[in-house]
C-alpha beads as a LAMMPS data file, in Angstrom:
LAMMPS data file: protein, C-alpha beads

164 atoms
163 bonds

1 atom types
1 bond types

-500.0 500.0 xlo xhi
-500.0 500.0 ylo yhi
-500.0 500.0 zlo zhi

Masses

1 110.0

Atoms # bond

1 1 1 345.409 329.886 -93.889
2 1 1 347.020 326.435 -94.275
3 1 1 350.046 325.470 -91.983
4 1 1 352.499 323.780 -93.406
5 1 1 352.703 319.905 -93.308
6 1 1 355.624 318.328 -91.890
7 1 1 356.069 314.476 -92.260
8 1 1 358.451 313.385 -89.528
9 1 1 359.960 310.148 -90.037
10 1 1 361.735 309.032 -86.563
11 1 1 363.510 305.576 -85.769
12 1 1 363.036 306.670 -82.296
13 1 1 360.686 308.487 -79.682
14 1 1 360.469 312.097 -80.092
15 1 1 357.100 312.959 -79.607
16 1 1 358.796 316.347 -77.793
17 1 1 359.497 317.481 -81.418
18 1 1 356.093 316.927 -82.802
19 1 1 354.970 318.689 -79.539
20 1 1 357.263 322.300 -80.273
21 1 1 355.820 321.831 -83.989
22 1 1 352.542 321.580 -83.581
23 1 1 352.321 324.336 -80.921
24 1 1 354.474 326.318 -83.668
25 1 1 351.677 326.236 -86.211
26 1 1 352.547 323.216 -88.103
27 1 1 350.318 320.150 -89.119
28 1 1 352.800 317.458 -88.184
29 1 1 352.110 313.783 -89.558
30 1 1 354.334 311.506 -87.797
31 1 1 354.904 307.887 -89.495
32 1 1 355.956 304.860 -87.884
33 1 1 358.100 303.035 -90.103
34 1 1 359.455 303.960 -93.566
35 1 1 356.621 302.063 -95.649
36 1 1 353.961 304.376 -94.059
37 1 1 356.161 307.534 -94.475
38 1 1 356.672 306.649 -98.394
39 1 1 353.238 306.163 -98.544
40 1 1 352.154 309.361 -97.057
41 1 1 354.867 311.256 -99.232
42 1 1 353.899 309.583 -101.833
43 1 1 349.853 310.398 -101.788
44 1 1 349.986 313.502 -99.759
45 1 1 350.834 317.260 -99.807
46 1 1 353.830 317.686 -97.753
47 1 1 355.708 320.819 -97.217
48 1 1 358.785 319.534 -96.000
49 1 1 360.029 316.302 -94.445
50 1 1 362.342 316.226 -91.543
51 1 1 364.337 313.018 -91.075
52 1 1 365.833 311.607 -87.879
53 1 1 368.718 309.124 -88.280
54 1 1 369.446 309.087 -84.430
55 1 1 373.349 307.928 -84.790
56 1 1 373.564 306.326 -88.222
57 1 1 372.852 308.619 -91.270
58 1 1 373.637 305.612 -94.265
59 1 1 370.766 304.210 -92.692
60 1 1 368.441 306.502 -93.802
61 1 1 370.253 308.349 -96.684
62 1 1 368.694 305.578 -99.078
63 1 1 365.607 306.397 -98.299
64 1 1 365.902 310.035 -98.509
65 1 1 367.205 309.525 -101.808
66 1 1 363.915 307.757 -102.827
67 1 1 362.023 310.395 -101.495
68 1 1 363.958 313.239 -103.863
69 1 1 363.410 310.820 -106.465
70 1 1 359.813 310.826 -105.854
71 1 1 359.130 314.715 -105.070
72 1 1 362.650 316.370 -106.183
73 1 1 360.368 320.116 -104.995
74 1 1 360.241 318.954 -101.484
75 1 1 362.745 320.048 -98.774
76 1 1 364.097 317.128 -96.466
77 1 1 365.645 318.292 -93.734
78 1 1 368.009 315.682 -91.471
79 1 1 368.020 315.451 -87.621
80 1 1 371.256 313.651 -86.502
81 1 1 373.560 312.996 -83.411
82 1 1 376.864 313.430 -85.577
83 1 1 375.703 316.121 -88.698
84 1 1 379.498 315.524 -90.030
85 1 1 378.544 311.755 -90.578
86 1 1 376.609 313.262 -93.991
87 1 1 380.041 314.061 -95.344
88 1 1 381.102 310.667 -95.050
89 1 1 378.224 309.947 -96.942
90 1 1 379.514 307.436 -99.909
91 1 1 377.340 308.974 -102.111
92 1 1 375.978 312.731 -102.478
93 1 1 373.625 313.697 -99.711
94 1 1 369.881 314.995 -100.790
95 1 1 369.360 316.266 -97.932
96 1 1 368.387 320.312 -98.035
97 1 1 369.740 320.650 -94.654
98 1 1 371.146 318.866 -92.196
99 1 1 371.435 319.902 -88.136
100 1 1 372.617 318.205 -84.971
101 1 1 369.827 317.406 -82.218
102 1 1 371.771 318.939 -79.863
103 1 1 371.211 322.348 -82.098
104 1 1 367.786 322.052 -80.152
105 1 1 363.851 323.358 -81.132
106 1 1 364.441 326.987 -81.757
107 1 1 367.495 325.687 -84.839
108 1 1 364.658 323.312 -86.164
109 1 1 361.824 326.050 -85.973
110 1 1 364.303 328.019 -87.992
111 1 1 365.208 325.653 -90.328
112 1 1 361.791 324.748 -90.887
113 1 1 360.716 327.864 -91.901
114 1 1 364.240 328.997 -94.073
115 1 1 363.452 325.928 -96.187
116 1 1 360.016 326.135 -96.325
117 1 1 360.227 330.278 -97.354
118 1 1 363.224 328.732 -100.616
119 1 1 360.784 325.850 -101.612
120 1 1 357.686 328.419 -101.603
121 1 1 359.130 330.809 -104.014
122 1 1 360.535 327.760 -106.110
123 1 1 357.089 327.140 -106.393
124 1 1 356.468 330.595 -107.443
125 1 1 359.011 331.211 -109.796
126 1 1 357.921 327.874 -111.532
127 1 1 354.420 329.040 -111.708
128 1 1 355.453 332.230 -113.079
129 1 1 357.433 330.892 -115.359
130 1 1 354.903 328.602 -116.745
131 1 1 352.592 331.428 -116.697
132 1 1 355.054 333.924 -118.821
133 1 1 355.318 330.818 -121.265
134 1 1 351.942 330.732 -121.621
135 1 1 351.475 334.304 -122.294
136 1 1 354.743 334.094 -124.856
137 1 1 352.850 331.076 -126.299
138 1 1 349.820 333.172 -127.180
139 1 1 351.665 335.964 -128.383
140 1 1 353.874 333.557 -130.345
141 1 1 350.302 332.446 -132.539
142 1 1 349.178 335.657 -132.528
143 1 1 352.051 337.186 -134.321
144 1 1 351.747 334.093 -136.630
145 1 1 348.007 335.046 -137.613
146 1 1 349.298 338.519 -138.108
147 1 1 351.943 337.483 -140.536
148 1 1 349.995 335.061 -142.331
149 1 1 347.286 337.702 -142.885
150 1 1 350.196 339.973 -144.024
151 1 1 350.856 337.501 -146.321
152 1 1 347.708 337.243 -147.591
153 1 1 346.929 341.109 -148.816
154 1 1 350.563 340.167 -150.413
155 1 1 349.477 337.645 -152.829
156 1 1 346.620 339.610 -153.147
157 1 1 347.908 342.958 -153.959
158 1 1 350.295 341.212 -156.299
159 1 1 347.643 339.399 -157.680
160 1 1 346.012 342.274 -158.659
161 1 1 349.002 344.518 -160.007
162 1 1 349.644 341.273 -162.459
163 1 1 346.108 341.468 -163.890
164 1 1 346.748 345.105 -164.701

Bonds

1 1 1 2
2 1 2 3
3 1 3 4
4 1 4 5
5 1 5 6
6 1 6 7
7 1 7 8
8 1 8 9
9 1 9 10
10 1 10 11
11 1 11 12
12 1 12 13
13 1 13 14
14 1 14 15
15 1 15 16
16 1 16 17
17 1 17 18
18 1 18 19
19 1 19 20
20 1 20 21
21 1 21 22
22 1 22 23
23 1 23 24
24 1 24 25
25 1 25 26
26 1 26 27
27 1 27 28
28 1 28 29
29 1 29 30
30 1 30 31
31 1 31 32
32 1 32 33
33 1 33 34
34 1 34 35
35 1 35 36
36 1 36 37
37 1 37 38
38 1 38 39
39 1 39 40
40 1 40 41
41 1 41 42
42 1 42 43
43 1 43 44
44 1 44 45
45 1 45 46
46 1 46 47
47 1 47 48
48 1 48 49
49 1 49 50
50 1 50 51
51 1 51 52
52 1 52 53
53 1 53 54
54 1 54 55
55 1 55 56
56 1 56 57
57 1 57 58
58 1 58 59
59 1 59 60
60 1 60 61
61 1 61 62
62 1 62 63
63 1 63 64
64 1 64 65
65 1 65 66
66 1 66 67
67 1 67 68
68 1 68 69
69 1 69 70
70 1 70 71
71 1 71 72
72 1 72 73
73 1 73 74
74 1 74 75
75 1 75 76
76 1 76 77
77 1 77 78
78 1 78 79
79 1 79 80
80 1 80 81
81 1 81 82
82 1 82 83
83 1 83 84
84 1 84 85
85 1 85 86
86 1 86 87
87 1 87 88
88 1 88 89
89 1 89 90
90 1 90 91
91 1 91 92
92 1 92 93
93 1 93 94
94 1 94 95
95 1 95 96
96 1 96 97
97 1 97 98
98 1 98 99
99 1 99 100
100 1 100 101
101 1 101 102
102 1 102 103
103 1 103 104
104 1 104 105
105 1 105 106
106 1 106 107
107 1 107 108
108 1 108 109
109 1 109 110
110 1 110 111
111 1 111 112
112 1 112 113
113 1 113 114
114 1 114 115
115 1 115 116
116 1 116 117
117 1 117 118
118 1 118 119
119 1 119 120
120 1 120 121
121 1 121 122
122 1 122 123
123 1 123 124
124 1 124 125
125 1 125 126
126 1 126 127
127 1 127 128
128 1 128 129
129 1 129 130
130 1 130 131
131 1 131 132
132 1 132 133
133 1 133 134
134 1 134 135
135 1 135 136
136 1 136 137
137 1 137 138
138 1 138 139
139 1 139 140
140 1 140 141
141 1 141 142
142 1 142 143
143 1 143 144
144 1 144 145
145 1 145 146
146 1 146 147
147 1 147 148
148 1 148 149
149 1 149 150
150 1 150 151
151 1 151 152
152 1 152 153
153 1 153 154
154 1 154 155
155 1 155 156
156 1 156 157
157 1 157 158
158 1 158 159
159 1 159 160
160 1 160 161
161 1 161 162
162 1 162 163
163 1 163 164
């Protein structure tokens, strides 16, 4: 079974976070600036991003804007010192969820997996829904064979009434 991939994207050192998520079951690709992380987004299959703006969240709210742009279906979850600094947010967060470092490892495990469990049966229902269209589709041309066969004996039948 495939773990799910996290792309951390951290202005600082916390290589103790990649540590409790790996040893949690998670493939963790950690980028060092935002070029590589956009890159990586960008080119890769990510489950779920989680952010770290250390103390200032406009820093990095631009860039988790691009990244919704990019991949609207992937969660991005943001690790801050001061979580009510996202209200003050000029304009509307993107972020999925936001927590407080101080929340600490078992909050992010949790959070990982809450976000990752909504985006999964997003994913679902889409492909369900694409699949029910498809079926609908089909049925959709069959019933139009039908009727244009019905129509068919029609002209026929009366056809054959007007030569009697």
């Amino acid at each position: 079974m495939l773990m799910p991939t996290v792309l951390s994207i951290d202005t600082g050192a916390h290589q103790s976070r990649e540590l409790v998520l790996a040893k949690s079951g998670y493939q963790v690709v950690q980028a060092p600036d935002l070029h590589r992380a956009l890159e990586f987004f960008c080119s890769s299959t990510v489950d779920v991003v989680v952010l770290d703006a250390g103390s200032s969240v406009s820093t990095i709210s631009p860039f988790a804007r691009l990244l919704k742009t990019a991949k609207p279906q992937v969660p991005l979850l943001l690790i801050t010192d001061n979580a009510a600094d996202v209200d003050n947010e000029p304009e509307p967060a993107c972020f999925d969820a936001v927590m407080s470092r101080l929340e600490g490892p078992e909050v992010l495990l949790e959070r990982l997996r809450m976000l990752i469990t909504t985006a999964d049966s997003g994913m679902r229902t889409a492909r369900a829904t694409r699949s029910h269209s498809s079926e609908l589709r089909a049925r959709m041309r069959q019933l139009r064979q039908q009727l244009a066969r019905a129509r068919e004996l029609s002209r026929e039948i009366l056809n054959k009434h007007r030569t009697h």
